[in-house]
C-alpha positions in Angstrom: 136.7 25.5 28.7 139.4 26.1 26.3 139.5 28.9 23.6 138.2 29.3 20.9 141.2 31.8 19.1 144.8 32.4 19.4 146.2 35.6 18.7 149.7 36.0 20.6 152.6 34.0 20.6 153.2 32.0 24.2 152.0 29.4 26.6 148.5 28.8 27.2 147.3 27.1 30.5 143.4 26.2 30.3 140.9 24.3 33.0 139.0 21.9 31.2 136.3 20.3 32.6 135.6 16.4 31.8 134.3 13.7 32.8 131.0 12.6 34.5 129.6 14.6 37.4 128.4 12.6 40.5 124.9 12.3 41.3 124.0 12.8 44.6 120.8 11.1 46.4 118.1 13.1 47.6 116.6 12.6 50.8 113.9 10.2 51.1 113.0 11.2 55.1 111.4 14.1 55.4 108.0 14.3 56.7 104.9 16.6 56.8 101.7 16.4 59.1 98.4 18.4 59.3 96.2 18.6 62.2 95.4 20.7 65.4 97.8 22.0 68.0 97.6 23.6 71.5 98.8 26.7 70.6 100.3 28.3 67.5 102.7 31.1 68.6 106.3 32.3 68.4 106.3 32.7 64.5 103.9 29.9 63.3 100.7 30.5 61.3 97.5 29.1 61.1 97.9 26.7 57.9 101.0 27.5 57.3 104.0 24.8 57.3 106.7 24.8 59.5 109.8 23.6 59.7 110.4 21.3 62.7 113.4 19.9 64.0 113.1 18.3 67.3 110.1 17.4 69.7 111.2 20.4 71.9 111.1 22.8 68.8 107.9 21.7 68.2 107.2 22.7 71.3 108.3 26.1 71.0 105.5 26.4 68.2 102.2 24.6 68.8 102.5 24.3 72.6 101.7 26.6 75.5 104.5 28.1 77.4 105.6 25.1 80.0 103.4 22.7 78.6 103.9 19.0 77.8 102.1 19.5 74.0 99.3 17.6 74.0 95.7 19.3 74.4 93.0 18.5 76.4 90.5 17.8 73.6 92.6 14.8 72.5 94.1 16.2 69.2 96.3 13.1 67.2 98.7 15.5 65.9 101.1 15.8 69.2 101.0 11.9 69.0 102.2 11.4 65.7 105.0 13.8 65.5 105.9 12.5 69.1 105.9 9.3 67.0 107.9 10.7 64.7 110.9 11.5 66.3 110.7 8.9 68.6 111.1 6.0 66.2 113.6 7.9 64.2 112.2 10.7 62.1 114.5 13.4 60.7 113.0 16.8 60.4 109.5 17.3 59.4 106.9 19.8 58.6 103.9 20.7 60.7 100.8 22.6 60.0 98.4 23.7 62.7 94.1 24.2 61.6 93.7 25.1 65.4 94.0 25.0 68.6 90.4 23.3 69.6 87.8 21.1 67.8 85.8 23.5 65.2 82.1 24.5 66.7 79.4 26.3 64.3 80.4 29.9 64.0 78.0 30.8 66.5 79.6 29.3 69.1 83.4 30.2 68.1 85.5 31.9 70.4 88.2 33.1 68.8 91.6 33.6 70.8 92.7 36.5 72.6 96.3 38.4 71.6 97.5 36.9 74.7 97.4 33.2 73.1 100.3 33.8 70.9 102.6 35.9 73.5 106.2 35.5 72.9 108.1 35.2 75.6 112.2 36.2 75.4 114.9 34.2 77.4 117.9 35.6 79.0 121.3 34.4 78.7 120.9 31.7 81.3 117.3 30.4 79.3 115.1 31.6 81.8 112.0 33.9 81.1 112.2 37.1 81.1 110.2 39.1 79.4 106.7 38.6 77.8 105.0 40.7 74.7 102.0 39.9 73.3 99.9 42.3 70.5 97.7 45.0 71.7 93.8 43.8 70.3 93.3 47.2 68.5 96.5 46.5 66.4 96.8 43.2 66.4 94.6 42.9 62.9 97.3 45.3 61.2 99.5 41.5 61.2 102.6 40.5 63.2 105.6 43.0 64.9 108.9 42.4 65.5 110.2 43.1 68.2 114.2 43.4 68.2 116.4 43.6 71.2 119.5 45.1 70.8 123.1 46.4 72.7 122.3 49.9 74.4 124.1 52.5 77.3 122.6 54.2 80.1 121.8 58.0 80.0 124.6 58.8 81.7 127.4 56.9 83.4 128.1 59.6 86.3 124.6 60.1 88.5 124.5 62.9 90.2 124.2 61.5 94.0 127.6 59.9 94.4 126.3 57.5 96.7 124.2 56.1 93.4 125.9 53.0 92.7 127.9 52.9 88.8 125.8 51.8 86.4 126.5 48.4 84.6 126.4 49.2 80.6 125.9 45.7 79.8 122.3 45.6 81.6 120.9 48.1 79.6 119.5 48.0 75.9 117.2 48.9 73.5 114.3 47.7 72.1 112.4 48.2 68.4 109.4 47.5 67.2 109.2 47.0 63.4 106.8 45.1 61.1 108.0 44.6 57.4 111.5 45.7 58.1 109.8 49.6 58.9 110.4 50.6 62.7 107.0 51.6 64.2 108.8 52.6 67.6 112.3 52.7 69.7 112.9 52.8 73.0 116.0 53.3 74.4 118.2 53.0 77.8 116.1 50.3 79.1 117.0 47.9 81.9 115.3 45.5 84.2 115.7 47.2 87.0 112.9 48.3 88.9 113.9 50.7 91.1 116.4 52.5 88.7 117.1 56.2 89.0 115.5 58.3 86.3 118.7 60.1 85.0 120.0 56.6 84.1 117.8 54.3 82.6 113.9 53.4 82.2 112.2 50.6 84.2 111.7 48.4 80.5 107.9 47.7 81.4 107.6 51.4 82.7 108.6 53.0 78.8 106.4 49.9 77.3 103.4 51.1 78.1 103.4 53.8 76.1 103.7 51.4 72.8 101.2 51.2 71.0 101.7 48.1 69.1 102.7 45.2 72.2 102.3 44.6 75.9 105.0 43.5 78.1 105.2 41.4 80.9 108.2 40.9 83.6 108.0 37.7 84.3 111.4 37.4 86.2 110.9 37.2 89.7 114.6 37.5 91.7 118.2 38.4 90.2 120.4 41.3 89.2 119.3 42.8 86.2 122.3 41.9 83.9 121.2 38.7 85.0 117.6 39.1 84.2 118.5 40.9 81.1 116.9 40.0 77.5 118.9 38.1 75.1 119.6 40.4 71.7 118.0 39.2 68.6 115.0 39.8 66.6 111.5 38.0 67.7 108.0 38.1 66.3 104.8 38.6 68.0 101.7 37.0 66.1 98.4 38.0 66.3 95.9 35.2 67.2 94.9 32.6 64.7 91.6 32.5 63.1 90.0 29.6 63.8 87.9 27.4 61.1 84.4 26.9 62.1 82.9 23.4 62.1 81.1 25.0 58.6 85.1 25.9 57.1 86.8 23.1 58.6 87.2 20.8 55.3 88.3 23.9 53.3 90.9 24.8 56.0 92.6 21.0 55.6 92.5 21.1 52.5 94.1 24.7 51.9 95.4 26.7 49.2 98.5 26.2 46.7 98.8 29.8 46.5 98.4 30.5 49.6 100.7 27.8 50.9 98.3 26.9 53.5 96.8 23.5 54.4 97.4 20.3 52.9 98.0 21.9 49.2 100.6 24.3 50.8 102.4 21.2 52.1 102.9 19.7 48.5 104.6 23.4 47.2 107.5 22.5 49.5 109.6 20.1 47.4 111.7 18.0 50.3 108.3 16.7 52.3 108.5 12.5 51.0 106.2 11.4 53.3 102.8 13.0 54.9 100.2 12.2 56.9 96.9 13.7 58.4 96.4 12.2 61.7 93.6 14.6 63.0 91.7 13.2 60.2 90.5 10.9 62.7 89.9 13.3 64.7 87.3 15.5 63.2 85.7 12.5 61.8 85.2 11.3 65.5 83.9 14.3 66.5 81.9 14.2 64.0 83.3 17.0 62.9 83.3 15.7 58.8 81.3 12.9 57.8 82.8 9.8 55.8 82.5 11.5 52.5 84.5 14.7 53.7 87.0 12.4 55.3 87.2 10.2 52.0 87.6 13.2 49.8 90.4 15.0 51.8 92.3 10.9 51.8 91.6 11.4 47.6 92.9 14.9 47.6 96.3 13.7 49.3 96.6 10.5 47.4 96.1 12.6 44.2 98.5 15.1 45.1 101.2 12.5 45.6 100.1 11.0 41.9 100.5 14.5 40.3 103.8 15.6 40.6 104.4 16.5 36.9 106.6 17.7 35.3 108.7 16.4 38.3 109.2 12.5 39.3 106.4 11.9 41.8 108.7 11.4 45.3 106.0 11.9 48.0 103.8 9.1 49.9 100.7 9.5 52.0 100.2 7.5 54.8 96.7 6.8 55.6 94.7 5.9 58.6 91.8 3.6 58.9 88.5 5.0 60.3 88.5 4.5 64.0 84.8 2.9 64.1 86.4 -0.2 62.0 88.1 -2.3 64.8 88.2 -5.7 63.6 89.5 -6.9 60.3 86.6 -7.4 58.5 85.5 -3.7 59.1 88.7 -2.7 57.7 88.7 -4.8 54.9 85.2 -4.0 54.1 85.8 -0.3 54.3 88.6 -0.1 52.3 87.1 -2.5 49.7 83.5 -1.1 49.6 83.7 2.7 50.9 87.2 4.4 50.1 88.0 1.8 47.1 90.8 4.3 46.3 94.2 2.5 45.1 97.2 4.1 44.5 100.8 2.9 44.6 101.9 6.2 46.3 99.8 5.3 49.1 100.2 3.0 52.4 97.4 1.8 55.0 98.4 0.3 58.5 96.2 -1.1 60.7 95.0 -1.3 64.0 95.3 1.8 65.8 98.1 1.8 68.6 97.7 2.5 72.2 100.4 5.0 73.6 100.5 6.7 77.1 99.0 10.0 77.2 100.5 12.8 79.2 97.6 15.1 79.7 95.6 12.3 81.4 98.3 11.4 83.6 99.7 9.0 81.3 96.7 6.9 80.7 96.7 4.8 77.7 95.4 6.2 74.5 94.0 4.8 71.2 96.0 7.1 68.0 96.2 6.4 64.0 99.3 4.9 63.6 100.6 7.1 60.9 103.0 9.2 62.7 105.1 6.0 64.3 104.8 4.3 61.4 106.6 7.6 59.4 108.9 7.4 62.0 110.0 3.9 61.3 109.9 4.6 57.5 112.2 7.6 58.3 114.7 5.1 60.8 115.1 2.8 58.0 116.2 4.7 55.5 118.8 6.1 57.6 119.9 2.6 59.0 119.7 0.5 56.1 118.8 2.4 53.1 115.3 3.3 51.4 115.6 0.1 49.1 114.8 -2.0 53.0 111.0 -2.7 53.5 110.2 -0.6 56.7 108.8 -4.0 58.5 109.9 -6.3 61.0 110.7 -2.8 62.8 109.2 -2.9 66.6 107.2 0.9 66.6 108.9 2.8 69.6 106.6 4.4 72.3 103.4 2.1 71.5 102.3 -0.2 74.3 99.9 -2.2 72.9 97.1 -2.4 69.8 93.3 -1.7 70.0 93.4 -5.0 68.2 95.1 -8.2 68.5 95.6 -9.3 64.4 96.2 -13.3 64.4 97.3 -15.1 61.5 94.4 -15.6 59.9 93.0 -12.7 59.8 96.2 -11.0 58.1 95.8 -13.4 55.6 92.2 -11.5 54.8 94.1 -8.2 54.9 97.8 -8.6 53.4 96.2 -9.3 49.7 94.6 -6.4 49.8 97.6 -4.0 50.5 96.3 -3.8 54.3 99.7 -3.4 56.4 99.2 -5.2 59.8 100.7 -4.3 63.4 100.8 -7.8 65.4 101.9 -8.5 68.5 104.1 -11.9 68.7 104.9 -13.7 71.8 108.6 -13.0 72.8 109.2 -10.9 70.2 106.7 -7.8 71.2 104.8 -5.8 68.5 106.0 -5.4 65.5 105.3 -4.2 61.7 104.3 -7.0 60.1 104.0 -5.9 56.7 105.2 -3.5 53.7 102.6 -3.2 50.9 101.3 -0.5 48.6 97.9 0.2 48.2 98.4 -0.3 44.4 95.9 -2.4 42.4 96.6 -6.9 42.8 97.4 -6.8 39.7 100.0 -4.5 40.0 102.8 -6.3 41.4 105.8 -4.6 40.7 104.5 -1.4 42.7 103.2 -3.5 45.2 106.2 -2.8 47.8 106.7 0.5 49.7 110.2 -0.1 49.5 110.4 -0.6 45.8 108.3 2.7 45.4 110.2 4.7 47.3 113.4 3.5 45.8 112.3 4.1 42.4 111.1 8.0 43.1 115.0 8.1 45.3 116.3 6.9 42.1 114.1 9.2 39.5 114.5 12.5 41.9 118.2 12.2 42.2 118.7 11.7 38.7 116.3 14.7 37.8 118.1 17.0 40.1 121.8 15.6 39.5 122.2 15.8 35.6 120.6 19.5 35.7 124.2 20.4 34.3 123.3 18.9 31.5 120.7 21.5 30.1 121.5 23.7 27.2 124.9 21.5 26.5 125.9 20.8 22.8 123.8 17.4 21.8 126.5 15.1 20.8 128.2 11.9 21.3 130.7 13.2 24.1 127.7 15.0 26.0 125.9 11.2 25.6 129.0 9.4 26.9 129.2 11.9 29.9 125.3 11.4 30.5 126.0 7.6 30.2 129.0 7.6 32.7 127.0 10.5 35.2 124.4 7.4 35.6 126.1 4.5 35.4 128.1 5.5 38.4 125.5 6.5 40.3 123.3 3.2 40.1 126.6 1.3 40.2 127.0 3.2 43.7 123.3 1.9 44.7 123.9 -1.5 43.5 127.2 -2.7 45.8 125.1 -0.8 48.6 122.4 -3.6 47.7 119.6 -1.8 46.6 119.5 -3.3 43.0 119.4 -6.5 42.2 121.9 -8.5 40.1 125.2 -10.5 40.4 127.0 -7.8 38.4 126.1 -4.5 37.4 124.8 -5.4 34.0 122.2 -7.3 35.1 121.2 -5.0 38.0 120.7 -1.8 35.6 121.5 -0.3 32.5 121.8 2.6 30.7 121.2 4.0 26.9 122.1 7.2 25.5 123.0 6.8 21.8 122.2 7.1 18.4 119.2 4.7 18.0 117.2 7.0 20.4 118.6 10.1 19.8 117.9 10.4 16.2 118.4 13.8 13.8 115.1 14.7 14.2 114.7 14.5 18.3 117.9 16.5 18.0 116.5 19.5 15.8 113.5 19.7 18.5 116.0 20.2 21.1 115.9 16.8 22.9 117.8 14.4 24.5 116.8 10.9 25.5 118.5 8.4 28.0 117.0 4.9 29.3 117.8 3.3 32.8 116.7 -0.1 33.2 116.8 -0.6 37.4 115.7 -4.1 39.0 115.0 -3.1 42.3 115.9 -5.6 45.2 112.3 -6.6 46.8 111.5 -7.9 50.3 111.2 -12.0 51.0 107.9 -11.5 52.3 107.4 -15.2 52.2 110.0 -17.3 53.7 109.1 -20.4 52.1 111.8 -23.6 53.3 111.2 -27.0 51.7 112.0 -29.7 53.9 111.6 -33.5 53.6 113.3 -36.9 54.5 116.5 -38.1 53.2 118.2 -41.4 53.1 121.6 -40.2 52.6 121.4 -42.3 49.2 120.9 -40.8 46.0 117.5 -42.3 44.5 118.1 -44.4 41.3 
């Protein structure tokens, strides 16, 4: 900005900033599931988020070492993030409440040290060695373990028919736990049968560490070959399983603790989540319909109260798996849950999906994770303002129930999103609604929700700049322009709805809202008018006869 005084004689050359800044959209696709895993290893924590990229990442987390993901106790979770990226989900975020259906604390086993081993790849991204926490330590919390470049003891044996030693094989190896080392050792290599004045056998020093165990799981291969990559790893201890008393509390979680469902709302870029394993504890009959009601209210809550902030987050909800046909769902929904919210969505039926633990016999699943996925596809195709329906789910061969007509008719009205199967055309989403009240209607599209928190979020977090700025009419005019631009962007993309952009939006910042006495308390006020673009649910064509001749 230029200066305020002058004081010598010359040419001055200032930057001065003007002019609007450009809002940029936030991301509408990123998703968040909770439910139970295979295993929880290589960094992740029980009830603790994690970041997950890719189906093989997840993998790398909540999976056994070589294993396809899924469990053997029929958890939803692997289905619905398998859901997610298959039809299209970005990145998500996955929390784990264990790796087997609760049982009264009696009868809880909880895992050994060995559950959570991490096992280190070499260069060519085979195994090659394995550490897991020693049970007399492993309470004390997580190690890392850090692998880095290291030298033989000497590079001349003593028997000259000893062959040279190679200094890339050898290295050394840390042990640290919040950033302290706990122990080093050094000159290692993975060679068995090396000479004692050169190096140490890596298992051989490793045993006398008293924080992991190590395991050589290489079987063939010179040792450079079979060498550790360098980098820094964790070893977790073993989770702490809830007990069939704890189970609710453990879903549910802790804000401060960022654990559970709560934890999942502190992270600000999750848009859309979903609790699949619901389903699966109320099956189990793990939580009874109360328990499983007040977990859906705590998530539909959640998603209500976002304030200060622009509520930007959806839940996703499944319906019980006892209520197959329509009228069980509507009766349910109408008479049990009777929970609206517009920052809500119900699909129904359930979807049948291969399962790969059971050699790829079909499989009954909640529905939430594909239809997340499809959410997440469409805003990256077309743009959140589309309706995610008339999308065919990817990865689901068939329904646990056939919807016809009719029956959606029952269901639609009341904000109940149906998956039908059409001859020729194959299944697909066949509808788009909010669980907000009938009377509601403009909230009653999910894509006109989700536009509307795309359009409040990016707004909130592009004009940031304008905090603490003097409160005037050239700060107003660059609030006015910052906007306008912005929605004038979304409406030639075709997510509002006008022939020009004055009757798609507008937007006031001036005196008649921004009075003396708003100013004095340190405010500033602007109003955007949007009109979203909504779906043609009903394609309504009027036909009749015609003569050709006008009628008199």
């Amino acid at each position: 900005m230029g200066r305020l005084d002058y004081f010598a004689p010359g040419v001055y050359v200032e930057e001065v900033d003007r002019g609007s800044r450009p809002i940029e959209g936030v991301q509408t696709n990123i998703g968040a599931f909770i439910g139970f895993s295979e295993a929880i290893r290589n960094g992740a924590e029980i009830g603790k988020p994690m970041l997950v990229t890719t189906w093989d990442q997840y993998l790398e987390y909540f999976a056994r070492e070589n294993s396809d993901g899924y469990t053997d106790f029929d958890a939803y979770l692997p289905f619905a993030v398998n859901g997610w990226f298959l039809n299209g989900g970005a990145r998500c975020w996955v929390v784990s409440i264990g790796t087997q259906l609760p049982k009264p604390a009696e009868e809880t086993i909880q895992p050994s040290p060995d559950s959570t081993a991490l096992t280190l790849k070499t260069s060519g991204k085979r195994q090659s060695l394995q550490f897991s926490l020693k049970p007399e330590t492993a309470e004390q919390g997580a190690v890392n373990v850090e692998i880095l470049p290291g030298e033989p003891k000497t590079n001349t044996p003593t028997n000259p028919n000893a062959p040279v030693p190679v200094p890339a094989e050898f290295f050394t190896l840390r042990v640290k736990r919040d950033g302290e080392q706990l122990e080093r050792f050094d000159n290692l290599t993975m060679n068995r049968e090396v000479e004692e004045e050169i190096g140490t056998y890596a298992v051989t020093a490793l045993q006398e560490s008293e924080y992991v165990n190590v395991v050589d799981l290489t079987q063939t291969g010179l040792p450079l070959v079979r060498r550790p990559l360098d980098g820094q790893f964790e070893v977790s201890p073993p989770p702490v399983l809830p007990t069939q008393e704890n189970l609710a509390r453990y879903v549910q979680g802790d804000r401060n603790d960022r654990k559970g469902i709560q934890g999942l709302f502190e992270i600000d870029e999750v848009t859309i989540i979903a609790c699949p394993d619901l389903m699966r504890a109320y099956e189990a009959e793990l939580l009874d319909q109360d328990q499983v009601h007040g977990i859906m209210e705590l998530m539909v809550g959640l998603c209500e109260n976002s304030a200060p902030n622009p509520p930007n987050r959806m839940v996703v909800l499944d319906a019980p798996p006892d209520k197959v046909k329509p009228q069980q769902v509507s009766s349910w929904l109408l008479n049990d849950f009777q929970r609206r919210s517009m920052f809500a969505a119900l699909y129904y039926p359930w979807l049948k999906v291969a399962n790969p633990r059971k050699n790829g016999k079909p499989i009954f699943v909640p529905p939430c994770g594909h239809m997340m996925g499809v959410w997440s596809r469409t805003d990256e195709t077309r743009g959140v303002y589309k309706a995610p329906a008339n999308e065919t789910p990817r990865g689901v061969i068939g329904l646990a129930y056939d919807c016809n007509f009719r029956e959606q008719e029952l269901l639609n009205p009341q904000g109940i999103n149906c998956i039908r199967t059409f001859p020729g055309r194959g299944i697909k989403i066949w509808g788009a609604r909010t669980l907000v009240e009938p009377e509601k209607t403009e909230w009653r599209y999910i894509s006109v929700r989700r536009l509307m928190s795309y359009i409040e979020k990016s707004i909130e977090l592009g004009t940031q700049w304008v905090v603490f700025e003097p409160n005037d009419q050239d700060l107003w005019a660059r609030v006015r322009r910052t906007i306008n631009n912005f929605l004038e962007r979304l409406w030639r993309e075709g997510a509002l709805f006008g022939g020009t952009p004055e009757q798609a939006f507008y937007v006031k910042c001036d005196e008649t809202i921004n009075t003396p006495e708003t100013m004095i308390l340190g405010r500033l006020y602007v109003e955007v008018g949007v009109c979203p673009v909504r779906p043609a649910e009903f394609v309504i064509f009027r036909i009749s006869q015609w003569t050709g001749q006008e009628d008199e």
